[in-house]
Each structure stands twice: as C-alpha cells, then as structure tokens.
N, CA and C of each residue as an Amber inpcrd file, in Angstrom:
protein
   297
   6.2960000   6.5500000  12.0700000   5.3020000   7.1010000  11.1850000
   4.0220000   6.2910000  11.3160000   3.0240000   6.8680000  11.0340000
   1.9610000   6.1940000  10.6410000   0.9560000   6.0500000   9.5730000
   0.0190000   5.4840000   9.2610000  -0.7710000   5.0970000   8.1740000
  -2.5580000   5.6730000   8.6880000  -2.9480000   6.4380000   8.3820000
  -4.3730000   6.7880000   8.4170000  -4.9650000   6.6650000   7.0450000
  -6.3300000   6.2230000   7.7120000  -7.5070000   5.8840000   6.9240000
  -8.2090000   7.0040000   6.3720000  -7.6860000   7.3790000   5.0830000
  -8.7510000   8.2380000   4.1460000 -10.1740000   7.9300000   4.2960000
 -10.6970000   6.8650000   4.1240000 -11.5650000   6.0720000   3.6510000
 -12.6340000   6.2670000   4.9280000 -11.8380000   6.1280000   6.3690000
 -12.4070000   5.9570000   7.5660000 -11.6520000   6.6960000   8.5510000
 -12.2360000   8.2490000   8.2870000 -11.1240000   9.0570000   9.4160000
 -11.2010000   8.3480000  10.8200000 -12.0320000   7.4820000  11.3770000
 -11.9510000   7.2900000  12.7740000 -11.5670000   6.4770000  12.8900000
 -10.8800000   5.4820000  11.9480000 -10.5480000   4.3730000  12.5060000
  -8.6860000   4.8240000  13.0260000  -8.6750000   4.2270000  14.4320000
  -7.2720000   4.7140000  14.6410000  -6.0050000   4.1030000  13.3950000
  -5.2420000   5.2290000  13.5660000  -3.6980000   4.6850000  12.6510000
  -3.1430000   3.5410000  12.8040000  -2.1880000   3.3140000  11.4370000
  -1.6310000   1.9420000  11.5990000   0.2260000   2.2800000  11.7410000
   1.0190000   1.8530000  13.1300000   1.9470000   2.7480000  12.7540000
   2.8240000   1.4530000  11.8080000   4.1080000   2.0790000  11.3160000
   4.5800000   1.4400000  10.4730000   6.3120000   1.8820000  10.5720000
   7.2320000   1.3340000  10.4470000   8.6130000   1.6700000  10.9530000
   9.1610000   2.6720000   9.6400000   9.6090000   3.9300000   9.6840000
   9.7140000   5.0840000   9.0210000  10.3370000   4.4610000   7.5930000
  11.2560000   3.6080000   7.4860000  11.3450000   3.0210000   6.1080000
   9.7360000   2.6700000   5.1910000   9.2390000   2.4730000   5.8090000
   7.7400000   2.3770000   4.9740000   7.7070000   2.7990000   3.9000000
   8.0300000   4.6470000   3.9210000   7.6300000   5.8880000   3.3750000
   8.0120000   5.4160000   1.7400000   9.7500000   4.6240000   2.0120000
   9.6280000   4.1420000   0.5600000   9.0400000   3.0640000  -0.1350000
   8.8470000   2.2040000   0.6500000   7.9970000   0.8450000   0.4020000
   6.9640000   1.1730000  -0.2700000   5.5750000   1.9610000   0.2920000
   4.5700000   1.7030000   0.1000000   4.5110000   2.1690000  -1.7000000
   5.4870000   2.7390000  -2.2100000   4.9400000   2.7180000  -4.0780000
   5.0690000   1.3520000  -4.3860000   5.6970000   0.7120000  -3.5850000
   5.5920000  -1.0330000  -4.0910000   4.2220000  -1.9520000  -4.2330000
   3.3920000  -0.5390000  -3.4790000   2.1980000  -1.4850000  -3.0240000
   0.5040000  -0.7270000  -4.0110000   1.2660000   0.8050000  -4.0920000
   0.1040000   1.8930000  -4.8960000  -0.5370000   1.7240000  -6.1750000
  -1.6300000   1.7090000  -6.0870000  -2.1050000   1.9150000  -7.7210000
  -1.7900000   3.0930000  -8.5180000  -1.2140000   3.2730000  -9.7720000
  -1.0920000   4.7350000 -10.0440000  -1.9930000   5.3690000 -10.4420000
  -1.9950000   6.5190000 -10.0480000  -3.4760000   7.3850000 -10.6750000
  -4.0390000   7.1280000 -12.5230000  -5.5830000   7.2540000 -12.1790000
  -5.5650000   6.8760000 -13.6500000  -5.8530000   5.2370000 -13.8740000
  -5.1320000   4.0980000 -13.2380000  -5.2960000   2.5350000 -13.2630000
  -6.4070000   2.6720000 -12.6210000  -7.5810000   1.7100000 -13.0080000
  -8.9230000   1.5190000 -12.0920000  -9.5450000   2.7300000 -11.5630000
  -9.2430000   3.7970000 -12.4150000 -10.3660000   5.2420000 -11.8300000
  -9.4650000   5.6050000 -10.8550000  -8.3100000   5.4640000 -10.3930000
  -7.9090000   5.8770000  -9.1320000  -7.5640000   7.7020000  -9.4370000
  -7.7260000   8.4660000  -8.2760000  -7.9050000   9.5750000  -8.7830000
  -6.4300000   9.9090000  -8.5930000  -5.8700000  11.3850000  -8.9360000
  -4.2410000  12.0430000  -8.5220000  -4.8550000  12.2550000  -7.2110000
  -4.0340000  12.2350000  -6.3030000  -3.7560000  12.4890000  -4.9530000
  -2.5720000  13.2870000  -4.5170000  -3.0020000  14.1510000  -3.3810000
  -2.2520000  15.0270000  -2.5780000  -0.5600000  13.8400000  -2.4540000
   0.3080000  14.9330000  -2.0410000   1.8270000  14.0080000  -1.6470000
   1.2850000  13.7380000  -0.3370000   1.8500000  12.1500000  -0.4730000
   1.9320000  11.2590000   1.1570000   0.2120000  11.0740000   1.1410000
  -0.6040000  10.8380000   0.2170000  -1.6620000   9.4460000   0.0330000
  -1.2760000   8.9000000  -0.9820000  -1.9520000   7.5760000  -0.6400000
  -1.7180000   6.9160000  -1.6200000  -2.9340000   6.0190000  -1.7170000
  -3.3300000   5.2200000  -2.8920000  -4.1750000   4.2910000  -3.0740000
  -4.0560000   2.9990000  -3.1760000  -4.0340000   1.9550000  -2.7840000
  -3.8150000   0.2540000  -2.7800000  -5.3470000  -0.1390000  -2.8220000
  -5.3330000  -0.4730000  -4.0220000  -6.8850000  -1.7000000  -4.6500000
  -6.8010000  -3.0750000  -3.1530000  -8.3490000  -2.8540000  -2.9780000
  -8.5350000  -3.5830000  -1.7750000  -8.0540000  -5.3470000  -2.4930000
  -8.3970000  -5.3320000  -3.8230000  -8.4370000  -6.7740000  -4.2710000
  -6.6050000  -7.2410000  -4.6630000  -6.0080000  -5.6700000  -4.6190000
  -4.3890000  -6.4800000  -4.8040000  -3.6950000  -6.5680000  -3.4260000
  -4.6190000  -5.9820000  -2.3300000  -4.1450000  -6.2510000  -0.7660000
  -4.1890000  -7.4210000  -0.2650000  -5.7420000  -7.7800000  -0.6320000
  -6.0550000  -8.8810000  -0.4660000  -5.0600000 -10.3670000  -1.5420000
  -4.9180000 -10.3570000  -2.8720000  -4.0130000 -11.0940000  -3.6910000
  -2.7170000 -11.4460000  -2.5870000  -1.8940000 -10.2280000  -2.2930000
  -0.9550000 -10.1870000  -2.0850000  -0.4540000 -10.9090000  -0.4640000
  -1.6560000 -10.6900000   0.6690000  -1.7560000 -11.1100000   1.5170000
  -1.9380000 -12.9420000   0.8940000  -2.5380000 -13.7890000   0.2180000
  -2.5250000 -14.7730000  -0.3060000  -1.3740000 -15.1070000  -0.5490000
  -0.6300000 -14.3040000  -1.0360000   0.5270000 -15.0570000  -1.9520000
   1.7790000 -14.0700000  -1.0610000   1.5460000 -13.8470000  -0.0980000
   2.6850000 -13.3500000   0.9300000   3.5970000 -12.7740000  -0.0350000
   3.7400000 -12.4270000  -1.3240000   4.5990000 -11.5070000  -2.1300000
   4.1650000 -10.1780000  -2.6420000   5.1810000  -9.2520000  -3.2010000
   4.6320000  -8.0380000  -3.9420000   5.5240000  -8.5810000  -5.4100000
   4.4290000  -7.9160000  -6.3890000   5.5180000  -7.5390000  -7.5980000
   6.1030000  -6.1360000  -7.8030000   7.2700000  -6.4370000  -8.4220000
   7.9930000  -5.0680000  -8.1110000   8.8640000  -4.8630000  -9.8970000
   8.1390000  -4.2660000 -10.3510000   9.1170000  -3.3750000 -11.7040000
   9.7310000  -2.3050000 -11.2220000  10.7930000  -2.8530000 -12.1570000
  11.9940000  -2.1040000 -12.2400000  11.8600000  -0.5340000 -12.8470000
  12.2340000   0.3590000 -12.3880000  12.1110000   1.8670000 -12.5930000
  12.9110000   1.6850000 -14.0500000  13.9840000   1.5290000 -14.0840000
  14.7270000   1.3880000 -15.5180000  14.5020000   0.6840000 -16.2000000
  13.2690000  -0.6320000 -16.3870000  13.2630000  -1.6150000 -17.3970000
  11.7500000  -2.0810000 -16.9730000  11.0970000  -1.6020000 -17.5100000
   9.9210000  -1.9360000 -16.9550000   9.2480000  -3.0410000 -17.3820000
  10.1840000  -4.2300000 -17.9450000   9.9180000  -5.8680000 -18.7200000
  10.5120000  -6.9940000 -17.2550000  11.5520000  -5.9810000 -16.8030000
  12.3350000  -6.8010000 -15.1630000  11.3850000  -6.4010000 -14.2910000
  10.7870000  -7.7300000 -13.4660000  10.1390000  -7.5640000 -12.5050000
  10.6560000  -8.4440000 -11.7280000  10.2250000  -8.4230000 -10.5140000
  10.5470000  -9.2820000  -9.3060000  10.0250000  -9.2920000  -8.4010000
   9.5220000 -10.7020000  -7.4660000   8.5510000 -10.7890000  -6.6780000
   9.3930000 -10.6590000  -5.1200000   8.9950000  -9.8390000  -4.5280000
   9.4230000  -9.4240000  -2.8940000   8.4640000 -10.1820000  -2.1080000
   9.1460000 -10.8240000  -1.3350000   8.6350000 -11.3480000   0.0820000
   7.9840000 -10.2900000   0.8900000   6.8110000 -10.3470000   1.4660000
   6.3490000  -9.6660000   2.2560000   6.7150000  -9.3440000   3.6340000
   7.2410000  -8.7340000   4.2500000   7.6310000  -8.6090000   5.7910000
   6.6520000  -8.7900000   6.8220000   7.1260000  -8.8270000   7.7720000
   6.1700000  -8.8000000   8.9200000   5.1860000  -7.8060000   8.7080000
   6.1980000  -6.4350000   8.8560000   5.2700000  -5.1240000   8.9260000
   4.2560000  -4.8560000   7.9170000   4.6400000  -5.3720000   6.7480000
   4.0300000  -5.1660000   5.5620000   2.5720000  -6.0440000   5.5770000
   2.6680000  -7.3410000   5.9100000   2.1090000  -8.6140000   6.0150000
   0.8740000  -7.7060000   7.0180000   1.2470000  -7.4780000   8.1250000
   0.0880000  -7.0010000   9.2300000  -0.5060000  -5.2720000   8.5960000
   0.0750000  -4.5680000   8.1750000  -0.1310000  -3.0760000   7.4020000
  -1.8610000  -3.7490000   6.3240000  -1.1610000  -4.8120000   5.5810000
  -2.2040000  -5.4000000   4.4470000  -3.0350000  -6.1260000   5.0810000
  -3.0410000  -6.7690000   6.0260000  -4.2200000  -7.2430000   7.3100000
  -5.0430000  -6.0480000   7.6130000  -4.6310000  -4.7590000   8.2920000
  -5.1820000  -3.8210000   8.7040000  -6.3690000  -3.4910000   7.6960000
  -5.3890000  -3.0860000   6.2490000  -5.8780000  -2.4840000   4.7480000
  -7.5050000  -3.4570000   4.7460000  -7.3570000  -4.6800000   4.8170000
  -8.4580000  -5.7670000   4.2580000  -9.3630000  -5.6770000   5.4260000
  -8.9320000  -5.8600000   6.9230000 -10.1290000  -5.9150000   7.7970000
 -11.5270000  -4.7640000   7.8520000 -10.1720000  -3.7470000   7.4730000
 -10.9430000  -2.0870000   7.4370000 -11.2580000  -2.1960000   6.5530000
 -11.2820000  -2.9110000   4.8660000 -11.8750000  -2.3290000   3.8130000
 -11.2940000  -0.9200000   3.3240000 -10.2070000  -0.8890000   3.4220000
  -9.4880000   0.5760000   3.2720000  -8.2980000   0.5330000   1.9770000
  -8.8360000   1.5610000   1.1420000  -7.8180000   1.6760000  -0.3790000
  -7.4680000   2.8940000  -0.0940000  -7.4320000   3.6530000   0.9110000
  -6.9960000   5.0000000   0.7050000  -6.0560000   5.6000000   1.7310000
  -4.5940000   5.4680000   1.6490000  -4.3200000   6.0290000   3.2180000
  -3.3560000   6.8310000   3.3620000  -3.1910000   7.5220000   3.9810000
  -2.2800000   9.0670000   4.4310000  -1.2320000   8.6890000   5.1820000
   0.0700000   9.3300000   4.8180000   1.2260000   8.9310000   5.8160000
   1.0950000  10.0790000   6.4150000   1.5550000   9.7140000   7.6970000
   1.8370000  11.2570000   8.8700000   3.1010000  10.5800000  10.1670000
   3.4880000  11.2500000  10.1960000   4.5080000  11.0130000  11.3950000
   3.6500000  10.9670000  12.8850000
C-alpha cells in the first residue's frame, strides 16, 4: 500500500507494509480536534506538530477503545519512524491510503 500527499499531489507516495491500514488511527487527529475537517474513508489527518513530538520521543500514545483513562505508549517502528520523517520533511498533515 501506499501513503499520498493530500496536501502535495506531486510529491511521490510513501509506500508502507499493508498492516499500516490499521496503525495509522494510532497516529490521526479526529475530526473536529484542531479544526480538522470529516474526511472521505482512507484519509486521514496527523497534526504536523504531533509528527514531529512523536518522531522526538520515538513513541505513540495509544487509548484504549474500551477505557479511554488506559493508555499506553507504543514504540515506534522502523516503518512508522521513516512514514513520520516523510510526514515532517514534506510538511504534510493530510494523506490518502491507496494500494
């Protein structure tokens, strides 16, 4: 699969290994937080400043769907680690999954 730039249709895709697809709500702002608008299925939005945080601190936070007081901090992966490199070099909060 890959990752395209809403933000910057020309910049080429970022590909990403097909497990992604569930990852990346680990990483989304939800519509509504910070003006972010509703979006079509398969975009999504990531705040350039929690790409950037997160690249710092090589973790994500992650609440729990059933308890939303349990959180837990995930190690960043390789793929993930270079995906949020891409996100920050480009200046890019907006991006489309496509196969």
């Amino acid at each position: 699969m890959h990752l395209y730039s809403a933000d910057k249709p020309d910049l080429p895709p970022f590909p990403m290994p097909d497990r992604f697809r569930t990852e990346i709500v680990y990483f989304m702002t939800p519509p509504g937080d910070h003006g972010v608008p509703v979006l079509p299925p398969d975009e999504y939005w990531i705040r350039l400043e929690d790409a950037k945080r997160w690249l710092e601190e090589f973790v994500v936070c992650v609440v729990s769907p059933l308890d939303a007081e349990s959180k837990a901090e995930i190690e960043l992966s390789e793929d993930q680690e270079a995906w949020l490199e891409w996100m920050v070099q480009n200046e890019i909060q907006h991006v489309r999954i496509a196969r």
